[in-house]
N, C-alpha and C positions, 0 to 999 in steps of 0.2 A: 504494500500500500504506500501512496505517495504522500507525505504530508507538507500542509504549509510550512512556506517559509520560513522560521524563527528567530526572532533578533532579541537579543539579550541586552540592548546598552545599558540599563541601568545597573544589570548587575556586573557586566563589564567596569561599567566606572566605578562602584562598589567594590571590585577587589580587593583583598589586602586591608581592608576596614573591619571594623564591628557589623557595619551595616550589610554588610551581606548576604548572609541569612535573610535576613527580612528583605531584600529586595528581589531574590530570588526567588522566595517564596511565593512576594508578590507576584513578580511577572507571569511566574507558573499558573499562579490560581486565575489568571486573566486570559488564558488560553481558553481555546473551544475545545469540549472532550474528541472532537476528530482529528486535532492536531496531535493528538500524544496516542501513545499506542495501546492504551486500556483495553481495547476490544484484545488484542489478543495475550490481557495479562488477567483476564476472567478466569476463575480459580470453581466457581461453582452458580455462575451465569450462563444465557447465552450472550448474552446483548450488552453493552456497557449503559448506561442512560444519558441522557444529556443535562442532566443535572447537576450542580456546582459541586466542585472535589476539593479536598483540602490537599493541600503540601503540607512536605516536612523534609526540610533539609538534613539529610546521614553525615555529609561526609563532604569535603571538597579539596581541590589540590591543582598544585601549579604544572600545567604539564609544559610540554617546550613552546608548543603552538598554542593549546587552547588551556582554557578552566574545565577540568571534569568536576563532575558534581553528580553523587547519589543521592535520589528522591525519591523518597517514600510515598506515593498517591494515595489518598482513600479517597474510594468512591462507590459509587451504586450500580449493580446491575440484576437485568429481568432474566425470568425464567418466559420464554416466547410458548404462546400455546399454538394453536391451529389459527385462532384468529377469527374464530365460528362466531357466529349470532347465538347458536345457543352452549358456549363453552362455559363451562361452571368455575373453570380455571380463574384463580384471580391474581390479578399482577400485584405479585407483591416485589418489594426492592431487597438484596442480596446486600448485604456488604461487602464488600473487593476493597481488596491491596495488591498493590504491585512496586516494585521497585525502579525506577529510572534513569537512569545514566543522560545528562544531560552535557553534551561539551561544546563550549562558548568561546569560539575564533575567540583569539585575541586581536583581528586586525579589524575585524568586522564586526561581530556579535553575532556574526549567523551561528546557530544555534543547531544543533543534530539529540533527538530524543533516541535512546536507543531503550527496549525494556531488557532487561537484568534477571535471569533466573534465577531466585535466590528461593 
C-alpha cells in the first residue's frame, strides 16, 4: 500500500530538545489512520476504524541521515460482518496496538512509517 507523503518539520526542528516527545506525538496524532499502516498491525480486527489514535513515543535516536523513532499506536478496530439488513452482528470497536518505526530525513522531514513486529 502506498501512503501519503509525511513531513515531520516540527519534530525535525524539535530534535535534541525536551520538546520532542511532545511534538512528535503531536504530529502523529494529526495524521489520517490511512497514512500509517494500522490496517495491517490488527492483532484481533478486520478493519482498522477511522477514529482518533493516540501516540506514544518508545524510543528515539540519531541515525546518520534520519531520526528513527519507535511509536507505540492505540487505536480501534471492527470485527466486519456480511453487511446484511438483517445481520444481528453488532459492530463493536477492538482495541489495537501496534508499534511504529517512524524515520524523519534530516534534510527534508519526509517522513517513512514502517510497522515493527514486536
Amino acid at each position: 500500500m502506498d501512503y501519503a507523503t509525511i513531513n515531520f518539520h516540527k519534530s525535525l526542528n524539535a530534535w535534541g530538545t525536551p520538546e520532542f516527545n511532545a511534538a512528535l506525538k503531536k504530529e502523529i496524532e494529526q495524521l489520517q489512520v490511512d497514512e500509517l499502516p494500522l490496517q495491517q498491525g490488527l492483532t484481533i480486527s478486520s478493519h482498522a476504524t477511522d477514529k482518533q489514535f493516540t501516540a506514544m513515543v518508545i524510543g528515539a535516536s540519531d541515525e546518520r541521515d534520519h531520526i528513527s523513532a519507535r511509536v507505540g499506536i492505540f487505536y480501534t478496530g471492527v470485527i466486519t460482518g456480511c453487511s446484511c439488513e438483517d445481520d444481528p452482528t453488532p459492530i463493536n470497536t477492538n482495541c489495537e496496538y501496534c508499534v511504529v518505526q517512524f524515520d524523519i530525513d534530516k534534510t527534508n522531514a519526509v517522513t517513512t512509517a514502517i510497522l515493527l513486529a514486536e
